[in-house]
C-alpha positions in Angstrom: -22.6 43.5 13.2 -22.0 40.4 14.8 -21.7 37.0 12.7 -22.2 33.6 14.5 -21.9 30.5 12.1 -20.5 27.6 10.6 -17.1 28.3 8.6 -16.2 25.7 5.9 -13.0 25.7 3.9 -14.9 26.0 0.7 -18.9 26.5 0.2 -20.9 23.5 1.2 -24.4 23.2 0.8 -26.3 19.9 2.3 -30.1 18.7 2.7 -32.1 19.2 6.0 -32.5 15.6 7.5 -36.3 16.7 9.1 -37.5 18.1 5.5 -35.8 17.2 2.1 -37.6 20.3 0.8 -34.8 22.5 3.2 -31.0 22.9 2.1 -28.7 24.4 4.0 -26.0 26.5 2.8 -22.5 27.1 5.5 -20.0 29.5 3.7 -17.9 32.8 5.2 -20.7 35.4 5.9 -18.5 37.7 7.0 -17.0 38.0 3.5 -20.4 38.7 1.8 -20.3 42.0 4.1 -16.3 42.9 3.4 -16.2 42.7 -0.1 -17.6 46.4 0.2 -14.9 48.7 1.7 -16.9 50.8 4.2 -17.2 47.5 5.7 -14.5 45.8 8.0 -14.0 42.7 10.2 -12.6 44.1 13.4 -12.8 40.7 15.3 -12.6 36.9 14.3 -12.6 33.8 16.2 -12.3 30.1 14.9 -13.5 27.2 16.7 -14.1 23.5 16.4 -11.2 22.8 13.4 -10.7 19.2 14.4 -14.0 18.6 14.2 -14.3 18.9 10.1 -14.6 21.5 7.3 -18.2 21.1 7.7 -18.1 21.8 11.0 -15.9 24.4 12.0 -17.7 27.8 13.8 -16.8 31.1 13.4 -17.6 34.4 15.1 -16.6 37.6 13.4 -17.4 41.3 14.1 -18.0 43.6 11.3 -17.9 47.5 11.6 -19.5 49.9 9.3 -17.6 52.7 8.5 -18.8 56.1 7.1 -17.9 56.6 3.3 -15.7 59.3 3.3 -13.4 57.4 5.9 -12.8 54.6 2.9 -13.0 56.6 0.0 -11.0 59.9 -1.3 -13.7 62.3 -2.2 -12.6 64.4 -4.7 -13.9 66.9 -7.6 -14.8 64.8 -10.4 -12.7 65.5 -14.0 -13.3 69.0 -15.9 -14.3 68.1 -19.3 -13.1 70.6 -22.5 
């Protein structure tokens, strides 16, 4: 998977300029995706970090990984 976007320091949300009905929400994507383990971010690359929180880009790569590579599978418990 392949993230392109805007990477603030914290969570910023701001209103569209062309409609005031429109907000627009920059955070880490890529961390919606890698909070679950069969997903991983292989690749990242900051850009523009002079430019502002607001305004820094990011690029990440996210692979998906098959469930038995991240988990032990294992028999469950025996109950008596």
């Amino acid at each position: 998977m392949f993230i392109q976007d805007f990477l603030p320091n914290r969570s910023v949300t701001s209103q569209s300029r062309h409609d005031d009905e429109i907000y627009i929400f920059k955070d880490d994507y890529a961390k919606f995706f890698t909070s679950f383990p069969w997903f991983k971010e292989v690749y990242r690359e900051v850009s523009l970090i002079n430019d502002g929180e607001d305004q820094q880009r990011n690029i990440s790569i996210i692979k998906k990984y098959n469930i038995g590579d991240v988990y032990l599978l294992k028999a469950g418990a025996l109950e008596k």
